[in-house]
N, C-alpha and C positions, 0 to 999 in steps of 0.2 A: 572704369576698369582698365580700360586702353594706357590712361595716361600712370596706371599706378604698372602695369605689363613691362610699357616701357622703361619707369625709374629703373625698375628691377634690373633691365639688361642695361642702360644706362651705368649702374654703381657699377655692377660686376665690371662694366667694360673701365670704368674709371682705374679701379681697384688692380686690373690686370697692368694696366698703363705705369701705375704705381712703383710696381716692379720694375720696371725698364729708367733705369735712372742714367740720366746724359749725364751728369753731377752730383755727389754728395759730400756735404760739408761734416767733418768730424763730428758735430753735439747733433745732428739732425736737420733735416731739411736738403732737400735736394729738388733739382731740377728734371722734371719729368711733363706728360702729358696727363697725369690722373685728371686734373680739372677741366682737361677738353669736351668730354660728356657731361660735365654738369654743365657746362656754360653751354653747351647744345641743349639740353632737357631746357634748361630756364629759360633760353630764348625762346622752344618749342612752347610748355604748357605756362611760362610764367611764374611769380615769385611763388606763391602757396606749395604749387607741387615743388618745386626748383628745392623751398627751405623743407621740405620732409627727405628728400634725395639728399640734400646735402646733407641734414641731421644727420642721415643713415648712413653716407659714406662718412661721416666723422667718426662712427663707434666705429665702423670697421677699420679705420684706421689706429682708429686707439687698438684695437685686438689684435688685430693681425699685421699690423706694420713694424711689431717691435717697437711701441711707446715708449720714445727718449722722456719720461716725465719724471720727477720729481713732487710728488703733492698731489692735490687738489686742484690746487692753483695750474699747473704746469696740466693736470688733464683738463681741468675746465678751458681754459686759454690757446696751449697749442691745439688740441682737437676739438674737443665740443665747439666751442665759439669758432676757434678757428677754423676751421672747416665749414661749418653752417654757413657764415656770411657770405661764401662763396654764390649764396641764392641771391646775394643781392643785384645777378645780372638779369633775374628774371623782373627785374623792374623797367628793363627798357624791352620789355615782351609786346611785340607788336608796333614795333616804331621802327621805321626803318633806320638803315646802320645799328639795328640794337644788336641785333649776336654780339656785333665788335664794339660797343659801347658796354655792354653786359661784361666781357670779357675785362676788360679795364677795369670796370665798378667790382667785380668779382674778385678780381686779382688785388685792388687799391684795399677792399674791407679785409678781404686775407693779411695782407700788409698791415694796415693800422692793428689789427691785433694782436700779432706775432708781434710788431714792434712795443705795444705797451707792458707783454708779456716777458718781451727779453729785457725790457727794462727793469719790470718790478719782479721776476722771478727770478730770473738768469742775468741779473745785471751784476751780483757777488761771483759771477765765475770766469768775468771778462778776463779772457788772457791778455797780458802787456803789450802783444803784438798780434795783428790779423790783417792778412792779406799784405803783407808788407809793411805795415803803418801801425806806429806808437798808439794804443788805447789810452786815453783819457778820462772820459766817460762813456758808460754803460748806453748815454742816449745816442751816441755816433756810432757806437758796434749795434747794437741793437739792428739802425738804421741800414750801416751796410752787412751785417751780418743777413738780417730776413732780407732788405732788398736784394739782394747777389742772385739769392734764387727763387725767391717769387716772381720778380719783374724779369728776371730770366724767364720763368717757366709762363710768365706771360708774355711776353714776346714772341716763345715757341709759339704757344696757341694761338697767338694771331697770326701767324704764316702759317700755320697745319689749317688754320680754321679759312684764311684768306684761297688756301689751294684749295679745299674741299666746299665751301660756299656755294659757288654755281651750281656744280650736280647735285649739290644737295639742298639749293633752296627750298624747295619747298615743305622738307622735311623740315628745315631748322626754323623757317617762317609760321611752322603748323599750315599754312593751306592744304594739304594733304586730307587735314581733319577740320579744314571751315568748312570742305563741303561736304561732311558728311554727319552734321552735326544739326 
């Protein structure tokens, strides 16, 4: 019950985060803190709770973000999948350095899928030029288009997550809840 309490304030805090955009790129995607709270929850309880929090911040972003999608495709891909894999940092739950190993795995599964996605959905819409630079192929925009601001906005979260760490180990450790389990 504790660990499903917490998701709940977890997403919402994600969710709020969401809002606050350092960056956004004209088709979607922007650089923010939303994934700092999952990548705390997965380190706390681990992948199982981590991929239901994240499922759930995926619909809410599909609803309430204003869904740049296109299809099935472009929903299954940039949110559902996209977002979900973000649990993939609760796999280093309980090893030390996992927050910031979690964080990386999180951000890198975010990344491979936005990247297959701008490939195979959004790769007919590449404009001729981005970011200064001649487009060629679909796989090099793809590339720097989702990297620009995922590995951005994982970057932020390793410095938000590197200053907050100490006071808050044991929250993000779960010891808090080894001893009372």
């Amino acid at each position: 019950m504790r660990a499903l309490s917490e998701g709940a304030i977890i997403i919402a805090a994600a969710q709020i985060l969401g809002y606050i955009k350092i960056f956004e790129l004209p088709n979607g995607g922007s650089v923010t803190l939303n994934m700092l709270p999952l990548f705390l929850y997965c380190a706390r309880w681990g992948l199982g709770y981590g991929a239901l929090a994240s499922f759930v911040f995926s619909l809410l972003q599909l609803l309430l973000d204003g869904a740049y999608a296109w299809g099935w495709q472009s929903i299954l891909g940039d949110y559902i999948i996209g977002y979900t894999v973000i649990c993939a940092a609760g796999l280093f739950h309980g090893r030390k350095g996992g927050f910031f190993a979690g964080i990386v795995a999180g951000s890198v599964a975010r990344f491979a899928v936005a990247y297959v996605v701008g490939v195979v959905v959004w790769g007919e819409y590449m404009p001729e030029n981005f970011f200064g630079m001649t487009m060629t192929t679909p796989w090099f925009y793809s590339a720097l288009y989702n990297g620009s601001y995922i590995f951005a906005s994982m970057l932020l979260c390793l410095i938000v997550g590197g200053i907050i760490f100490n006071p808050l180990r044991k929250f993000i450790t779960g010891a808090d809840i080894a001893n009372t389990k």
